[in-house]
C-alpha positions as CSV (number, residue, x, y, z in Angstrom):
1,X,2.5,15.1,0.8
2,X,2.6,12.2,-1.5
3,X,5.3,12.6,-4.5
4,X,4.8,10.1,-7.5
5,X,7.9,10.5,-8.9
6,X,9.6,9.5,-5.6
7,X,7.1,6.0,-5.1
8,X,7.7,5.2,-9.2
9,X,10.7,4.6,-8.7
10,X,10.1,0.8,-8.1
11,X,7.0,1.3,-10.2
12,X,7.4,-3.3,-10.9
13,X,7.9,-4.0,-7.8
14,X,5.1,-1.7,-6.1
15,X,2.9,-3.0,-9.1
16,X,3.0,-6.3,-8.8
17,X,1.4,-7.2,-6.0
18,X,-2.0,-5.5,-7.4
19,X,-1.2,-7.6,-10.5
20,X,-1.2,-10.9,-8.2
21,X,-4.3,-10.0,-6.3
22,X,-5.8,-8.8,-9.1
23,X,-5.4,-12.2,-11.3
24,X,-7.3,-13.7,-8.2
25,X,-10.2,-12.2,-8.6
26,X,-13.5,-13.2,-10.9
27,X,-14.3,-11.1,-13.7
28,X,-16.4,-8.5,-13.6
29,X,-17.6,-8.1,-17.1
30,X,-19.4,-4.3,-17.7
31,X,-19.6,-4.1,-13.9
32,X,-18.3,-1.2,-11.3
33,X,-15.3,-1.6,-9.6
34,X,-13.7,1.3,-6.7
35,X,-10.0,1.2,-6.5
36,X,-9.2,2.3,-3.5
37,X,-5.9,4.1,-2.5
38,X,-5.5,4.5,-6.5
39,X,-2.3,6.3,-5.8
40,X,-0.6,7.4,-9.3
41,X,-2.8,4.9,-11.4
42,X,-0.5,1.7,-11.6
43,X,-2.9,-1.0,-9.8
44,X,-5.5,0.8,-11.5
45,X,-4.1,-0.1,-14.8
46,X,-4.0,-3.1,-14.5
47,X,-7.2,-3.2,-13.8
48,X,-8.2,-1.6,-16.7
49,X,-5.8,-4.4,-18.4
50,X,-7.9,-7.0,-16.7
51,X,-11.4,-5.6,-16.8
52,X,-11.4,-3.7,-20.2
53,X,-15.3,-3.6,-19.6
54,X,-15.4,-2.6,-16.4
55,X,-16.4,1.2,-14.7
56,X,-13.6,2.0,-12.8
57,X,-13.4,4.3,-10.0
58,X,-10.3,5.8,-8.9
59,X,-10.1,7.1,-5.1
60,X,-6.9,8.5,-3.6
61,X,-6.7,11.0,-0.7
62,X,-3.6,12.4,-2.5
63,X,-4.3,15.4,-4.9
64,X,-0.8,14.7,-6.3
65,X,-1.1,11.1,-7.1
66,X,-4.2,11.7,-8.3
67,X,-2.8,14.5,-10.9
68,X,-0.4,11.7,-11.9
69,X,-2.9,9.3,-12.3
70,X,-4.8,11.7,-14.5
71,X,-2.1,12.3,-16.8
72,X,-0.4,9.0,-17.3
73,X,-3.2,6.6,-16.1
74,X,-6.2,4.4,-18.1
75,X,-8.2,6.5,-20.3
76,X,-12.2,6.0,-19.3
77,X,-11.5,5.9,-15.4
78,X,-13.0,8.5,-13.2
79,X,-10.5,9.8,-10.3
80,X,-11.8,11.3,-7.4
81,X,-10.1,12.9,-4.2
82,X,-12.1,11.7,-0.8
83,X,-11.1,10.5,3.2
84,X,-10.8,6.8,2.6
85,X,-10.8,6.6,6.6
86,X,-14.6,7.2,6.0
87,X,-15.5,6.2,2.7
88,X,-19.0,5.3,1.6
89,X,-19.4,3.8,-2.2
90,X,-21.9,5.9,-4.2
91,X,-23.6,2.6,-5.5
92,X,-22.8,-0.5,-5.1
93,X,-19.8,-2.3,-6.4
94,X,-18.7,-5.8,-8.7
95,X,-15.3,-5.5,-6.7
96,X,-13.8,-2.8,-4.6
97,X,-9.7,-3.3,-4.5
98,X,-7.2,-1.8,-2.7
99,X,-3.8,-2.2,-3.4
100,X,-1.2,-1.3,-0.1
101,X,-4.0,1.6,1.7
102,X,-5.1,-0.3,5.0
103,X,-1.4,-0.6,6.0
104,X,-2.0,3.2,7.0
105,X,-6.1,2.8,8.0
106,X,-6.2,1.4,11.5
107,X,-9.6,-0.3,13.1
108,X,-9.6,-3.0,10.3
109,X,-12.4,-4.9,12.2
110,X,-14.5,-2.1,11.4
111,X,-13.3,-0.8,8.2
112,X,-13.4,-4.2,6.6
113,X,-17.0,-5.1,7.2
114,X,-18.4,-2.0,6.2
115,X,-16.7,-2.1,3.1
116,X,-18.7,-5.5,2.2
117,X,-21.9,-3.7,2.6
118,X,-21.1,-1.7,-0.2
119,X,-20.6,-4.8,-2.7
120,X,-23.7,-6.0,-5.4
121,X,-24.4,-9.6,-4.0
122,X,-21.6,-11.9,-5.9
123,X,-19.7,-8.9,-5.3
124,X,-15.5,-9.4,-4.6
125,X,-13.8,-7.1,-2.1
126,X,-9.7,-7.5,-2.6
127,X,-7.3,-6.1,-0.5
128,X,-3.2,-6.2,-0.4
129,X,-1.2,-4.9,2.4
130,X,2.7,-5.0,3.3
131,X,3.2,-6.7,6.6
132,X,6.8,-6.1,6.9
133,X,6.8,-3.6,10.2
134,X,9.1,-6.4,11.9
135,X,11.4,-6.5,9.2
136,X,14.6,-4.6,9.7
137,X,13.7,-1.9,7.6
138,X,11.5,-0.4,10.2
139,X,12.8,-1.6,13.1
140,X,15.6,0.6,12.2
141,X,13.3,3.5,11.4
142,X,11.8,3.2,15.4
143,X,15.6,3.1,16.6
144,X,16.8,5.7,14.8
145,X,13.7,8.3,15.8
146,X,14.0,6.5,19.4
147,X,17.9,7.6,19.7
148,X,16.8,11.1,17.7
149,X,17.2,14.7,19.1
150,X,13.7,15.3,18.2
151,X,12.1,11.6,19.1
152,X,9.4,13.5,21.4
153,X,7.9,15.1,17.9
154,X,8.6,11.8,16.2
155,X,7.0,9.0,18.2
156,X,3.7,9.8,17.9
157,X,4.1,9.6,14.0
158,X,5.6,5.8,13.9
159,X,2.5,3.7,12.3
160,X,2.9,-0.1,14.2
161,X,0.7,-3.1,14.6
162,X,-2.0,-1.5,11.8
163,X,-2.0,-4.5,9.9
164,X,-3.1,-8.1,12.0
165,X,-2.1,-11.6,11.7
166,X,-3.6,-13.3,8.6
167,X,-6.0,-15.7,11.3
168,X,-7.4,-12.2,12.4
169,X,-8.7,-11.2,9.2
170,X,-10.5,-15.2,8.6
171,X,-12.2,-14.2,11.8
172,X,-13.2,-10.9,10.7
173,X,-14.8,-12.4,7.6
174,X,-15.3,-15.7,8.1
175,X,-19.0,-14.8,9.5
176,X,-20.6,-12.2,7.5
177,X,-18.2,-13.8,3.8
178,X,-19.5,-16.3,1.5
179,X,-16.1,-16.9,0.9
180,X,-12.7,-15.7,2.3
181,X,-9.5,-16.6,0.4
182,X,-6.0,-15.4,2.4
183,X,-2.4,-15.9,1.7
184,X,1.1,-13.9,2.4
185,X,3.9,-13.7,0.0
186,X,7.6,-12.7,1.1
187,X,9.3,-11.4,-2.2
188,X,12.7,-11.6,-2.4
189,X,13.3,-7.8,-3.7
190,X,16.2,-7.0,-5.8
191,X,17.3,-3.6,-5.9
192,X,19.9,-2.0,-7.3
193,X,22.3,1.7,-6.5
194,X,23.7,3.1,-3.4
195,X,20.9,3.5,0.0
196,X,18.7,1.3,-2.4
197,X,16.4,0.6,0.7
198,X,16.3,4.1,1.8
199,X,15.1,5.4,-1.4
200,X,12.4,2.4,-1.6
201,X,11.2,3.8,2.3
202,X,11.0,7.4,1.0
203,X,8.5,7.0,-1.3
204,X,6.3,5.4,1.8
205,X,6.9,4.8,5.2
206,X,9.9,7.4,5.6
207,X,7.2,10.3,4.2
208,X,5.7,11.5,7.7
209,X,9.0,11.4,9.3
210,X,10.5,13.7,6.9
211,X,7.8,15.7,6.7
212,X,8.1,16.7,10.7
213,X,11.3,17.6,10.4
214,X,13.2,20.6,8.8
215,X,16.0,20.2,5.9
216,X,19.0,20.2,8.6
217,X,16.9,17.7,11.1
218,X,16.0,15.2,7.8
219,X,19.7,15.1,6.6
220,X,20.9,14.3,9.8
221,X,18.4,11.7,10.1
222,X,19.0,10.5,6.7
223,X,22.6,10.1,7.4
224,X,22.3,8.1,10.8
225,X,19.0,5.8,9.3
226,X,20.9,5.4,6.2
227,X,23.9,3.3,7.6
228,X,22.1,1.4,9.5
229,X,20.2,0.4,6.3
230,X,23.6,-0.2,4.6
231,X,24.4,-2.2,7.4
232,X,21.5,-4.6,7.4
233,X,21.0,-4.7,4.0
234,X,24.7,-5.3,2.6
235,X,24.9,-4.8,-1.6
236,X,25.6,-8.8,-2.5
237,X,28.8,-9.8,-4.8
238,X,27.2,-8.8,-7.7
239,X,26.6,-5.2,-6.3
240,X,22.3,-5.7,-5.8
241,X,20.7,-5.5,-2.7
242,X,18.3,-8.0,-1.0
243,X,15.1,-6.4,0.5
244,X,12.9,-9.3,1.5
245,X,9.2,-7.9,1.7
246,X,6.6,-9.6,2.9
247,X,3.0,-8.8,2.3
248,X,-0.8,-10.3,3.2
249,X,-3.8,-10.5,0.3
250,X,-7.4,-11.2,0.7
251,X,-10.3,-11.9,-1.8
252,X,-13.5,-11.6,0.0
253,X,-16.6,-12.8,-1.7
254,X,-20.4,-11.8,-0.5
């Protein structure tokens, strides 16, 4: 279960990336655009801000974010709850954009195709992803299930080596696109409080993990995942926190 109130608690930082990918895209004028992965509404807003003409489509397999996005998101949007795994567009598309989805979606070679065959000709297909599963933030999560009591019921869960390396996805595209524009960007996050990076993974990759275990197994996880967090991720002088975070965008044209 997805909570929003636990993922907007960055609500900048997890935003801006749909506002960069976003701002790379052509406009759409009155046009139709599917985002994808909507989540509580934020990269859809800025769509909205972007695209005031547009027909926006919000997907999300979430029935909680999708509540959230409801409430608090863009007035005019239509949200709808469907298995993005298998999604087929009900007509075809000026842009279909998904902000931080195909990080969980493997079989990008097959996903990523399919969803240009659902794009008007001139149409835009944008993606963002996080590409961080390297960084110490989740080689810290494998550890600590790895050295776990209960790392038998765990392993199966860890998500690693969804998301490719950026020549992957030119050679994905690069036959069937009229044009393919790719480019990473490592942000330098500042974040502030005690177990800052902990309470940034909670809201995302941390949610299966806890999910499998019961309240005594998740604090006892917490605790030992937690200072080895603190330990990587040391508060600077001024009592912030450094979480680099690296992440991969693509605007594909047809």
């Amino acid at each position: 279960m997805w909570n929003p109130d636990t993922y907007m608690k960055f609500s900048g930082l997890r935003t801006r990336p749909a506002l960069e990918l976003a701002s790379r895209c052509r406009p759409v004028g009155d046009g139709l655009i599917y985002d994808l992965g909507c989540g509580p509404g934020n990269s859809t807003q800025v769509l909205a801000s972007l695209f005031p003409k547009a027909h926006i489509t919000g997907i999300d397999s979430s029935p909680e974010m999708l509540a959230r996005a409801a409430e608090e998101g863009p007035e005019g949007v239509t949200w709808l709850q469907g298995d993005l795994n298998n999604w087929t567009a009900p007509e075809p598309a000026e842009l279909i954009f998904s902000n931080a989805l195909y990080n969980w979606l493997p079989n990008h070679d097959r996903l990523f195709p399919r969803l240009l065959g659902h794009l008007k000709e001139g149409g835009q297909l944008a993606i963002q992803m996080p590409t961080n599963f390297d960084a110490p933030s989740h080689v810290l999560m494998r550890e600590t299930v790895e050295n776990s009591p209960y790392r038998d019921r765990l392993s199966s869960i860890l998500r690693h080596g969804i998301v490719r390396p950026m020549p992957e996805y030119y050679d994905i595209f690069a036959p069937i696109a009229a044009s393919v524009d790719i480019w990473e960007t490592d942000y330098a996050q500042i974040l502030e409080g005690d177990d800052p990076v902990f309470n940034w993974v909670s809201g995302t990759a941390l949610r299966p993990i806890m999910a499998a275990l019961d309240n005594h197994e998740q604090k006892a996880f917490a605790v030992d995942y937690k200072a080895a967090l603190n330990e990587a991720y040391p508060k600077r002088p001024d009592g912030k926190t450094l979480f680099p975070f690296k992440r991969i965008f693509m605007v594909v044209g047809v």
